[in-house]
C-alpha distance (Angstrom), angle and dihedral (degrees) to the residues before:
residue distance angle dihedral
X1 . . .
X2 3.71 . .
X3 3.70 92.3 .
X4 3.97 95.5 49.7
X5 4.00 84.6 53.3
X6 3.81 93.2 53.7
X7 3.65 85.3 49.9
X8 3.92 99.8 53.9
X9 3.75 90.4 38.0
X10 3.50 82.6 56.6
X11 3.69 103.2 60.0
X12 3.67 128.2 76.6
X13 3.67 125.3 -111.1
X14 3.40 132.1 -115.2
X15 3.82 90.9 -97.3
X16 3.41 99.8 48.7
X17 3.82 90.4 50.2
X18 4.34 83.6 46.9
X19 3.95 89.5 62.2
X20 3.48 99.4 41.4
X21 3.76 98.9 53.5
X22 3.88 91.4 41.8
X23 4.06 80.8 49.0
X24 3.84 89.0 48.8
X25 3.89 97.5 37.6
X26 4.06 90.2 48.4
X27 4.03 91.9 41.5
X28 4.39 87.9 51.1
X29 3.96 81.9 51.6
X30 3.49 97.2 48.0
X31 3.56 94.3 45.0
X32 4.14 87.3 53.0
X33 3.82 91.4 44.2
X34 4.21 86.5 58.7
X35 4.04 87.4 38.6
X36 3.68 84.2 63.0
X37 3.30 105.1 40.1
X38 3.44 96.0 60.1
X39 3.83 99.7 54.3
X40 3.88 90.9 51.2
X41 3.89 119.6 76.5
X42 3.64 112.4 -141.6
X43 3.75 95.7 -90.8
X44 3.85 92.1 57.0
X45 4.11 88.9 52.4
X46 3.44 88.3 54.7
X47 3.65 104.1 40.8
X48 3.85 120.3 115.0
X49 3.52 120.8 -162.1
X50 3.79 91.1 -151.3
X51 3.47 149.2 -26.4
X52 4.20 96.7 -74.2
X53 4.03 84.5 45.2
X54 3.69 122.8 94.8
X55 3.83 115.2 -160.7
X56 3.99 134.0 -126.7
X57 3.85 91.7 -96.6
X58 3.71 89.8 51.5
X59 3.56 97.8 46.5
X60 3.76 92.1 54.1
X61 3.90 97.4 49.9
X62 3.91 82.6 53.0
X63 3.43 91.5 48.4
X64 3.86 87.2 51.5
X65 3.71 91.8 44.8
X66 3.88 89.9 52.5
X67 3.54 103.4 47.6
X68 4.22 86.8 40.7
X69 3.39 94.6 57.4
X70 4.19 107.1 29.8
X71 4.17 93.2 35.8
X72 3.97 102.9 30.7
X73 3.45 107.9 26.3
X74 3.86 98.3 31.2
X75 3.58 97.1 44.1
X76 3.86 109.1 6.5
X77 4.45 89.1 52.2
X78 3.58 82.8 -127.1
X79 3.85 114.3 152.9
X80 3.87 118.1 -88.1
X81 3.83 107.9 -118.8
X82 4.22 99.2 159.1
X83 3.43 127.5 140.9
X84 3.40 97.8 175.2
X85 4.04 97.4 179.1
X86 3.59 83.2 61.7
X87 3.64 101.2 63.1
X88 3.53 82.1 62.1
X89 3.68 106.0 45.8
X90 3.86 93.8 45.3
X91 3.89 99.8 114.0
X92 3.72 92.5 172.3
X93 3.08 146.5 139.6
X94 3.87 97.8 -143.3
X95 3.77 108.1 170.0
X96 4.12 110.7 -90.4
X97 3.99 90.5 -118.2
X98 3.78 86.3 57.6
X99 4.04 80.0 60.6
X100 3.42 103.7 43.0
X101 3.57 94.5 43.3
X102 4.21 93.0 48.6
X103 3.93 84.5 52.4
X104 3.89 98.8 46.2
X105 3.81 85.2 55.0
X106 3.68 98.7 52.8
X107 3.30 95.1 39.0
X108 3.83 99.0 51.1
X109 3.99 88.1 51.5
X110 3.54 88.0 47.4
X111 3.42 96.9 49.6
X112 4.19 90.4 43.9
X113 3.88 87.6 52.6
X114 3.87 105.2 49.3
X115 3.84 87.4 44.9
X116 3.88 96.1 61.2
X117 4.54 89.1 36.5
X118 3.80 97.6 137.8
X119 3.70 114.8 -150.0
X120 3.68 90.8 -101.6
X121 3.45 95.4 56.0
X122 3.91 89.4 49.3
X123 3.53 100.9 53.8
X124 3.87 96.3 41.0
X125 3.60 124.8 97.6
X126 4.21 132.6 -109.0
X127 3.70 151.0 -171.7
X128 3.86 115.5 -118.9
X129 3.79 116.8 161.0
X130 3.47 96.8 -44.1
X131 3.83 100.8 -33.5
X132 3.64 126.4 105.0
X133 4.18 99.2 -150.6
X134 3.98 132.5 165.5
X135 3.14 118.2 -109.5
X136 3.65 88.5 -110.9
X137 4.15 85.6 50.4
X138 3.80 86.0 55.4
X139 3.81 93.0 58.2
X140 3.98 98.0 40.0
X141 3.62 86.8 53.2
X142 4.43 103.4 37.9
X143 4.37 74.6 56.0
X144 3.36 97.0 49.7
X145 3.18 97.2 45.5
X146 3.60 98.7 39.1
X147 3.89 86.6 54.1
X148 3.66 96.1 48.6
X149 4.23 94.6 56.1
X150 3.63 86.1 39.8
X151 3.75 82.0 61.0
X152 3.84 88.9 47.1
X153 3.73 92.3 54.7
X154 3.69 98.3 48.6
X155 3.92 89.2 49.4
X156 3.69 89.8 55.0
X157 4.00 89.5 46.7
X158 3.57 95.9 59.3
X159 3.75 99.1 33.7
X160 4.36 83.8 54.7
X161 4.13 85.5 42.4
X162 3.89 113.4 28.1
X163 4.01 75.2 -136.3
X164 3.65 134.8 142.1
X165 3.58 109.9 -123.4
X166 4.03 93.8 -144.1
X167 3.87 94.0 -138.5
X168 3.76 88.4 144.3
X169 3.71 100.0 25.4
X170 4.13 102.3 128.9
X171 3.69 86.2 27.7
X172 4.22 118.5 117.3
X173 3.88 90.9 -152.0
């Protein structure tokens, strides 16, 4: 009996596991974002196909804006600074560091706030916009929709390129 208690004390629950795949799923995205970044000049970021069409640079200072405002606001009590109309507007170019360097410092205090979620603080209830998630609603849907403009931007990379974005290159799948 002693042994079987080790055992279960030993495993992780089920919202430990939640934060570290959102923390793994949003690090994979982030790491894509930057892959991206860097084999687009400026004028490819900011391209946009057309008028219903977003580009790269957009996407990522709405990604920013997201994640700011649902992760470390929300969740993290940090103030809320988004102008969300604005990461849409933006026509640029703003220099690709500027990018990178905006998403490594939303996504490290991201990162640093779901890791130390308590429970509480997981099950309770917010404002956002004019939802009223969980906190565990707030992190299914910041990975979600992190993942889906991720998608976006690597669409737009290899339309610009005709290039293989390598995300599995190394990889026996």
């Amino acid at each position: 009996m002693a042994r079987a208690s080790a055992f279960f004390g030993m495993m992780k629950t089920a919202i430990e596991l939640l934060k570290e795949e959102a923390i793994q799923h949003l690090a994979e995205g982030r790491g894509r974002l930057v892959h991206c970044l860097a084999l687009l000049n400026e004028q490819q970021i900011w391209h946009r196909p057309n008028d219903q069409v977003v580009s790269v640079g957009n996407l990522v200072l709405h990604l920013c804006g997201n994640v700011d405002q649902w992760v470390n606001h929300t969740l993290g009590g940090d103030p809320n600074t988004r102008q969300r109309q604005a990461e849409f507007d933006t026509t640029g170019p703003l220099p690709t560091n500027k990018l990178t360097d905006q998403l490594a410092r939303v996504m490290d205090r991201a990162i640093h706030v779901i890791g130390t979620l308590t429970d509480t603080r997981l099950v309770a209830t917010y404002n956002v916009q004019v939802f009223r998630p969980s906190g565990v609603g707030i992190l299914v849907h910041v990975t979600e929709h992190f993942s889906y403009h991720v998608g976006q931007v690597t669409l737009h990379t290899k339309l610009l390129l005709n290039v293989d974005t390598g995300y599995y290159a190394g990889h026996r799948l």
